[in-house]
N, CA, C and O atoms as a Tinker XYZ file with bonds, in Angstrom:
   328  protein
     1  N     66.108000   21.715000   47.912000    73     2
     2  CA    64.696000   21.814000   48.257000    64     1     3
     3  C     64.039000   22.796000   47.287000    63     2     4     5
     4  O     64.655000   23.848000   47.120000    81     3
     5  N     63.024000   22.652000   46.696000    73     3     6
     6  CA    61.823000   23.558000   45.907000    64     5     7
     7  C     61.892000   24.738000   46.287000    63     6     8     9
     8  O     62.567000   24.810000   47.314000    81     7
     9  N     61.433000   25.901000   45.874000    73     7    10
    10  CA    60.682000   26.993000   46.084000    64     9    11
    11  C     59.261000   26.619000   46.510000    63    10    12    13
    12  O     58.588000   25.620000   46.255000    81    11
    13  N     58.955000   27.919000   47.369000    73    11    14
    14  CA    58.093000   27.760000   47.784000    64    13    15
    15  C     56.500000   27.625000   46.698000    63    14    16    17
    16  O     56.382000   28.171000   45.601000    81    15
    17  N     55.543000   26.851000   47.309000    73    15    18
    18  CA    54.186000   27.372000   45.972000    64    17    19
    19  C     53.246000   28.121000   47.352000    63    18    20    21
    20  O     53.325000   28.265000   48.572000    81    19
    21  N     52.314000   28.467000   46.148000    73    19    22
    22  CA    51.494000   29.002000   46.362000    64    21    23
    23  C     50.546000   28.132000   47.658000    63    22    24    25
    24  O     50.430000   26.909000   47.588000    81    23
    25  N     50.074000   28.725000   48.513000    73    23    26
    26  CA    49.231000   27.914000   49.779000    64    25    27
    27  C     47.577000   27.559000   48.794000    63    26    28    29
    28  O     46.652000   26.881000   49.241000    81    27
    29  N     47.588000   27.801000   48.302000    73    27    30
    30  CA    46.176000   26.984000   47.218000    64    29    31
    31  C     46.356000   25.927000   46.835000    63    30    32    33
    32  O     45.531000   25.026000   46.681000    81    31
    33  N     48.317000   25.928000   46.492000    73    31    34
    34  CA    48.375000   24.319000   45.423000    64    33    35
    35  C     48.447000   23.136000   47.016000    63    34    36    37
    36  O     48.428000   21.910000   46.909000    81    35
    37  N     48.525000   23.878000   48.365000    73    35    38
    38  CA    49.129000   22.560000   49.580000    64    37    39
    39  C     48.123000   21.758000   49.558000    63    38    40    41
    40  O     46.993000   22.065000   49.178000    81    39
    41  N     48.534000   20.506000   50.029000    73    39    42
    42  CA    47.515000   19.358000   50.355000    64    41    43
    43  C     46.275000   19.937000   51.518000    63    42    44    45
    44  O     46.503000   20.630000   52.510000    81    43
    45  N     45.371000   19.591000   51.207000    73    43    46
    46  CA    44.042000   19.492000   52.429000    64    45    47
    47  C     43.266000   18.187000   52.915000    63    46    48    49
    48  O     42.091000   17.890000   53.131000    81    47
    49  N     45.124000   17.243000   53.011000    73    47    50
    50  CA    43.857000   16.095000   53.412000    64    49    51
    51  C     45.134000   15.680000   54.798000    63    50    52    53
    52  O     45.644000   14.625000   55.178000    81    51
    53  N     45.210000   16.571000   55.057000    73    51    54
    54  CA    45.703000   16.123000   56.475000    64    53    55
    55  C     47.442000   16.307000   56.408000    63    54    56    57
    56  O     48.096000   16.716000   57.367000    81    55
    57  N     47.944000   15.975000   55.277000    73    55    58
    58  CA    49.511000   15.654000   55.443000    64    57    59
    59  C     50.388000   17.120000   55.468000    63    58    60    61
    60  O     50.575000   17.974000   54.602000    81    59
    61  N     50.808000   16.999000   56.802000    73    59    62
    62  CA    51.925000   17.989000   56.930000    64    61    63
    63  C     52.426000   18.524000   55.955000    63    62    64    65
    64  O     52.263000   17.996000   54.855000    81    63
    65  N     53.339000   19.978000   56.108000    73    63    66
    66  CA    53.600000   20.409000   55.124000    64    65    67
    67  C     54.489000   21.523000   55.420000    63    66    68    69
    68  O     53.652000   22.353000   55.772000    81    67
    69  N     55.538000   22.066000   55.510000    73    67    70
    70  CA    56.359000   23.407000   55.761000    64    69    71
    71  C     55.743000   24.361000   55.258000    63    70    72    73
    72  O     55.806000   24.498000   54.037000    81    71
    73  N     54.843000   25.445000   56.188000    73    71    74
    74  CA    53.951000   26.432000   55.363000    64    73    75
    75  C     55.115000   27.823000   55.829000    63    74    76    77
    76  O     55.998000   27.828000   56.686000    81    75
    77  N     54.782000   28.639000   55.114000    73    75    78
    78  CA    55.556000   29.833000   55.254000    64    77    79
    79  C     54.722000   31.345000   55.335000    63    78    80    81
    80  O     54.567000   32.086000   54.365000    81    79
    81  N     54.315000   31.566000   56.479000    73    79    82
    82  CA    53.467000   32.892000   56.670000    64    81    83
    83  C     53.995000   34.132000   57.787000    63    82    84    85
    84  O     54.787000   34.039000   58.724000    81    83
    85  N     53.244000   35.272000   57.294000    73    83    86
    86  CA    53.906000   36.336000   58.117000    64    85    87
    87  C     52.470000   36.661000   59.648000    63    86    88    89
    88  O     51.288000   36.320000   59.711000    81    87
    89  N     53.194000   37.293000   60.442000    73    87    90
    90  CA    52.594000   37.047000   61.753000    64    89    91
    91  C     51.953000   38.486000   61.816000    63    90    92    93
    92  O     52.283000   39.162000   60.842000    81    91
    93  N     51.215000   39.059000   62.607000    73    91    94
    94  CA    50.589000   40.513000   63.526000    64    93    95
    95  C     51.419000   41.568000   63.142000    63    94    96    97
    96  O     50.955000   42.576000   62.609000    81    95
    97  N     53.464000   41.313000   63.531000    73    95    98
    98  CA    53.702000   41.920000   63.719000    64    97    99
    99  C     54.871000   42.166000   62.285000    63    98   100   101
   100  O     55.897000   42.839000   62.191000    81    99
   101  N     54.384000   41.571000   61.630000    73    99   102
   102  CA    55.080000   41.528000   59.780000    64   101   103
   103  C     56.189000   40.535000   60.398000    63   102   104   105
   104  O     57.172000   40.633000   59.663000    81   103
   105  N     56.388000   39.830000   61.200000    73   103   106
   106  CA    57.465000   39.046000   61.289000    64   105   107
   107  C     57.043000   37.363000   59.786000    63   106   108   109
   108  O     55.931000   36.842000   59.700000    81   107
   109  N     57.971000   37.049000   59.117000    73   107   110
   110  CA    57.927000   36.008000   58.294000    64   109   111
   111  C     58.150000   34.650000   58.893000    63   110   112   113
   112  O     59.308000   34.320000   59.148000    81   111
   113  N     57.225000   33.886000   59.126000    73   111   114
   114  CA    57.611000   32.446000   59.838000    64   113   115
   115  C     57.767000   31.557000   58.714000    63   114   116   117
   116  O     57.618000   31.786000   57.513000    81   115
   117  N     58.197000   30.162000   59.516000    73   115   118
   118  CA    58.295000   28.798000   58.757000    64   117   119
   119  C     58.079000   27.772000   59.911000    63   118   120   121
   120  O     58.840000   27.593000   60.861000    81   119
   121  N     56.979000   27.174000   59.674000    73   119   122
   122  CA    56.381000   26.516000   60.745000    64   121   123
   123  C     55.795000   24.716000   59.854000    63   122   124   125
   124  O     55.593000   24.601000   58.645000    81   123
   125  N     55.659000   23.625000   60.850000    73   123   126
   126  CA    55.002000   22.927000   60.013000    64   125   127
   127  C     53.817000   22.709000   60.253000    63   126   128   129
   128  O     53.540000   22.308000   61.383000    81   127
   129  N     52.954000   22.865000   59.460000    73   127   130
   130  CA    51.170000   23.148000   59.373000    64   129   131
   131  C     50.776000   21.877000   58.774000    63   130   132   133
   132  O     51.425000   21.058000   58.122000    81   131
   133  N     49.221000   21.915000   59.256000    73   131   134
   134  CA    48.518000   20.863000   58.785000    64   133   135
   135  C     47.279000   21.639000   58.470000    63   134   136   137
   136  O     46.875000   22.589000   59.142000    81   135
   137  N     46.616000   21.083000   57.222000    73   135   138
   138  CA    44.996000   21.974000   57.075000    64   137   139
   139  C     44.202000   20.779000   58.124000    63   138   140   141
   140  O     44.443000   19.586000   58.309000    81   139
   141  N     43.376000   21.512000   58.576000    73   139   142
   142  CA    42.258000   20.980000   59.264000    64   141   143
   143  C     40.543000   20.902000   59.224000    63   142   144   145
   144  O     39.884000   21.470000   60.095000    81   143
   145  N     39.892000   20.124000   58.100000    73   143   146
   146  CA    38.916000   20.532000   57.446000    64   145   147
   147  C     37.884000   20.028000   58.669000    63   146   148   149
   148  O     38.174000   19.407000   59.692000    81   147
   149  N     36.400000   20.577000   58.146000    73   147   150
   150  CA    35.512000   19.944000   59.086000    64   149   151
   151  C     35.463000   18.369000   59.311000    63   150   152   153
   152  O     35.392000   17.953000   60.468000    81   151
   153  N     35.499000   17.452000   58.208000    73   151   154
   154  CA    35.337000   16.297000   58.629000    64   153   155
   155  C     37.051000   15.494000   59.433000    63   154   156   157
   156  O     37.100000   14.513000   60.175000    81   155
   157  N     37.921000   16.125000   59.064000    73   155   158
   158  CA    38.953000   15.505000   59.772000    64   157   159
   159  C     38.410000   15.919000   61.463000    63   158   160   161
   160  O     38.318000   15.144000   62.416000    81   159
   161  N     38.113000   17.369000   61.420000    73   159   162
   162  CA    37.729000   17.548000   63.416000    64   161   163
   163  C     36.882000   16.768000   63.580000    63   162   164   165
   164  O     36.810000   16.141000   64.637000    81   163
   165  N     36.107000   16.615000   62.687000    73   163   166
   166  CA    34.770000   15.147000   63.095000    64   165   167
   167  C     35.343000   13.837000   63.739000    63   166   168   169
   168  O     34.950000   13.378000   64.812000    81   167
   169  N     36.170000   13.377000   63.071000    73   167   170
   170  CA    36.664000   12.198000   62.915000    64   169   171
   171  C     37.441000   12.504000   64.283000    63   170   172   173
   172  O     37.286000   11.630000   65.136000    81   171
   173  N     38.059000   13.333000   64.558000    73   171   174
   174  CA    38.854000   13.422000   65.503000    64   173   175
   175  C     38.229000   13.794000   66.867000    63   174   176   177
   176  O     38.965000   13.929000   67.845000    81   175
   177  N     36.876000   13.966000   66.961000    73   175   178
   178  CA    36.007000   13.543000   68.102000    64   177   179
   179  C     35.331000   15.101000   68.180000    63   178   180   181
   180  O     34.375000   15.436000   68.880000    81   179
   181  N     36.061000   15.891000   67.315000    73   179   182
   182  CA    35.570000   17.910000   67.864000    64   181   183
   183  C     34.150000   17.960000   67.081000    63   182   184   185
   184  O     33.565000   17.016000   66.549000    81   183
   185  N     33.855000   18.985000   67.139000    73   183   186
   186  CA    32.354000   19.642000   66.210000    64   185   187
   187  C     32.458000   19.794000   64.995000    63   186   188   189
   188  O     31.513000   19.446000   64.287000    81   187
   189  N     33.888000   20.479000   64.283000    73   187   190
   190  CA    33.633000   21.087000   63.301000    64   189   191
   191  C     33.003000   22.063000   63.439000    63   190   192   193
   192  O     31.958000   22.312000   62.838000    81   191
   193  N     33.660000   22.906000   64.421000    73   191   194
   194  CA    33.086000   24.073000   64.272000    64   193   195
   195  C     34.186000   25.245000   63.204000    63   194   196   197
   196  O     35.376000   25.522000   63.357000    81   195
   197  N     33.025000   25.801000   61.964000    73   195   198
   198  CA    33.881000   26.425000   61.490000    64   197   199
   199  C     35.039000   27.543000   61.688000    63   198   200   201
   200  O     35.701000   27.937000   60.727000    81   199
   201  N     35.222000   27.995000   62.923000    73   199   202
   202  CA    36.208000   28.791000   63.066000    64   201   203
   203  C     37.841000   28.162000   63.799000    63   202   204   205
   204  O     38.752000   28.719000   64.412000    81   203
   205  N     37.561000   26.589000   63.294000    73   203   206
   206  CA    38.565000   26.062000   63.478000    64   205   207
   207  C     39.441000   24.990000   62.532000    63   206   208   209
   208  O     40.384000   24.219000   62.713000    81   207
   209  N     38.422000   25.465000   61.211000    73   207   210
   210  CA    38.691000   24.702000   59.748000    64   209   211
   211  C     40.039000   25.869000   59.218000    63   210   212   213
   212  O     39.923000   27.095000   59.205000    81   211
   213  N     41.327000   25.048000   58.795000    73   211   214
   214  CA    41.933000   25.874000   58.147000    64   213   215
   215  C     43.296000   25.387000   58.596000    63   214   216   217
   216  O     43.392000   24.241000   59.036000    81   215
   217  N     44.346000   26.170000   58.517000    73   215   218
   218  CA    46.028000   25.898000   58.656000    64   217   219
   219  C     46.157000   25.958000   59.909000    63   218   220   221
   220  O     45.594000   26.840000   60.558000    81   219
   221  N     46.894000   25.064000   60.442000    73   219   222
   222  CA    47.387000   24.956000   62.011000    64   221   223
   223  C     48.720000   24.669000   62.236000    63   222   224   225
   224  O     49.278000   23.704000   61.715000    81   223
   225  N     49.279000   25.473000   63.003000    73   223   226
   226  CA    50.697000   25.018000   63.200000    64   225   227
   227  C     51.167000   25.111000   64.740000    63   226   228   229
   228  O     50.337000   25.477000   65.573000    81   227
   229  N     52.743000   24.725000   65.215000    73   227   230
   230  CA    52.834000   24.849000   66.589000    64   229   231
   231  C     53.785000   25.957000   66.281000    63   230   232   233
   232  O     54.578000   26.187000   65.368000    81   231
   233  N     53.387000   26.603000   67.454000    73   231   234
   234  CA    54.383000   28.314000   66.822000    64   233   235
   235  C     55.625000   27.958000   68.345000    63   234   236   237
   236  O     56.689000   28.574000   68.380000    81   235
   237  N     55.236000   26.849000   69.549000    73   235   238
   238  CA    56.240000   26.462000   70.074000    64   237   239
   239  C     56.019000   25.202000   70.582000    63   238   240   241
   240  O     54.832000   24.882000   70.533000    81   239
   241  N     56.631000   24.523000   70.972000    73   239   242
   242  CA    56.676000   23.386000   71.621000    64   241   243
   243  C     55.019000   22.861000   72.372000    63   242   244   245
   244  O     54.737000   21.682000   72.157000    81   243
   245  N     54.252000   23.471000   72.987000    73   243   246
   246  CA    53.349000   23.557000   73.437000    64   245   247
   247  C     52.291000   24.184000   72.799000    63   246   248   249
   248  O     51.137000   23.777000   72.940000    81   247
   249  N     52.573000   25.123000   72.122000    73   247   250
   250  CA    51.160000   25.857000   71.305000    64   249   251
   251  C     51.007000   25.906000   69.947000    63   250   252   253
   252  O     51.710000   26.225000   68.988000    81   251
   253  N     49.874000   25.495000   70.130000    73   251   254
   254  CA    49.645000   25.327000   68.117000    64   253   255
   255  C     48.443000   26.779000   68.013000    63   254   256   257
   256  O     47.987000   27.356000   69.000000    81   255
   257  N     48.194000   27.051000   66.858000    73   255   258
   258  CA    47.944000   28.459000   66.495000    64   257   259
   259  C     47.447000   28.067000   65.125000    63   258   260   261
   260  O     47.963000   27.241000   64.372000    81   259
   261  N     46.244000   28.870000   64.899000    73   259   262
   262  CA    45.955000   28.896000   63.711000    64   261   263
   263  C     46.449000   29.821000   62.504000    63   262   264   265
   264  O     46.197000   31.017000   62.650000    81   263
   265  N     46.884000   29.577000   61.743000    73   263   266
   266  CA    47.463000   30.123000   60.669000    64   265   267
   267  C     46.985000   30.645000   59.388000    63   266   268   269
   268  O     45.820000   30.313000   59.166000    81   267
   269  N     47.484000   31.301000   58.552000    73   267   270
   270  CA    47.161000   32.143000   57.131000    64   269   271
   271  C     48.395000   32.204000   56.464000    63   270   272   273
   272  O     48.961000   33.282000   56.283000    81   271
   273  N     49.020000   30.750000   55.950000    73   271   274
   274  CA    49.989000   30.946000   55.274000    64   273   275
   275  C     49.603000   31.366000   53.392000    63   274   276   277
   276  O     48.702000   31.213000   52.568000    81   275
   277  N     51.123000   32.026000   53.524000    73   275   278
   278  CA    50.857000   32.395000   51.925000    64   277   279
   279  C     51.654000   30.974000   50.793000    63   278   280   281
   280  O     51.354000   30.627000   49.650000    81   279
   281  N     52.611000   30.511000   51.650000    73   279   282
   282  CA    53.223000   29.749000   50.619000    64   281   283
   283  C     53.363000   28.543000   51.519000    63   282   284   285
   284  O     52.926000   28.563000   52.670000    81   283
   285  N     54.137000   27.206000   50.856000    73   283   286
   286  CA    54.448000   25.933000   51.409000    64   285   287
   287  C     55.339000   24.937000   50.921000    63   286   288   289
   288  O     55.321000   24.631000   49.729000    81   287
   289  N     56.158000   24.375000   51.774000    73   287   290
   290  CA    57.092000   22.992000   50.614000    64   289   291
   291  C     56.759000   21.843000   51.259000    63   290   292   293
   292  O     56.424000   21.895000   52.442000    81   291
   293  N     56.805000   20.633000   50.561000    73   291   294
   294  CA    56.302000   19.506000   51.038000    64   293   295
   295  C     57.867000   19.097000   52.379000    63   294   296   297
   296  O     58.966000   19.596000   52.136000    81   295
   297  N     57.718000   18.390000   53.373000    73   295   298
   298  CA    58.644000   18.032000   54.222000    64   297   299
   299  C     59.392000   17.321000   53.390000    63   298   300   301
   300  O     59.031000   16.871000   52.303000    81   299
   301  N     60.548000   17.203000   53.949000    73   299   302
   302  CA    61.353000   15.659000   53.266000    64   301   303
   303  C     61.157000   14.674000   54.119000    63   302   304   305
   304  O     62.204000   14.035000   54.227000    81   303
   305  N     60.068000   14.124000   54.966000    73   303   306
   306  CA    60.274000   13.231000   55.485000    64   305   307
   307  C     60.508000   13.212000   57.307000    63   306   308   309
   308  O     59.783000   12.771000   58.199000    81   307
   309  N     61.822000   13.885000   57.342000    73   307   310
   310  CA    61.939000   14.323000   58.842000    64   309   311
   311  C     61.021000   14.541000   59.859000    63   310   312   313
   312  O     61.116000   13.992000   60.956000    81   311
   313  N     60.014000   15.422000   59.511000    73   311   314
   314  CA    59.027000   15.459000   60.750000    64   313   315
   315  C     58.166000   14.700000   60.426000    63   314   316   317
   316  O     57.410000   14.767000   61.396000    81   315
   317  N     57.567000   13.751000   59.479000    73   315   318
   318  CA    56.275000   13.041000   59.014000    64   317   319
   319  C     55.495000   12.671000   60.693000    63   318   320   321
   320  O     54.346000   13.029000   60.951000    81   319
   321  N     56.295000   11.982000   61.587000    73   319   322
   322  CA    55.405000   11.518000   62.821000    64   321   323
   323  C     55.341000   12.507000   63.601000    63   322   324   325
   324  O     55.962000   12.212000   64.622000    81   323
   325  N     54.827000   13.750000   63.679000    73   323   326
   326  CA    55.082000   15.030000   64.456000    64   325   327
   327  C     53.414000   14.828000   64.725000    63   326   328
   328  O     52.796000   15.645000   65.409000    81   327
């Protein structure tokens, strides 16, 4: 698998992605994120309201969380239908 890049070079058109960011408490995660721009929440029935444009991930089974990753690798495939 790659090294990680930079979270500037990840996709922003929806497709998953293994992002890699640190949390509140300096803990380092690896989560799989999706960017979420205004017109995808459009499309997806929300407002687009801007404080919900940006990296999203599920930090467990039930909760997804917005994110500030620094880096990312593309999936291999495995989670694509998540």
């Amino acid at each position: 698998m790659p090294n990680p890049m930079p979270i500037a070079t990840a996709p922003k058109n929806g497709i998953k992605v293994r992002a890699f960011w640190t949390d509140a408490d300096g803990q380092e995660n690896e989560s799989i994120a999706q960017y979420r721009s205004a017109e995808m929440l459009q499309a997806l029935g929300g407002d687009g309201d801007a404080n919900d444009i940006g990296w999203w991930a599920f930090v467990d089974s039930h909760t997804q969380r917005k994110i500030e990753p620094h880096s990312w690798k593309p999936l291999n495939g495995e989670e694509d239908d998540e």
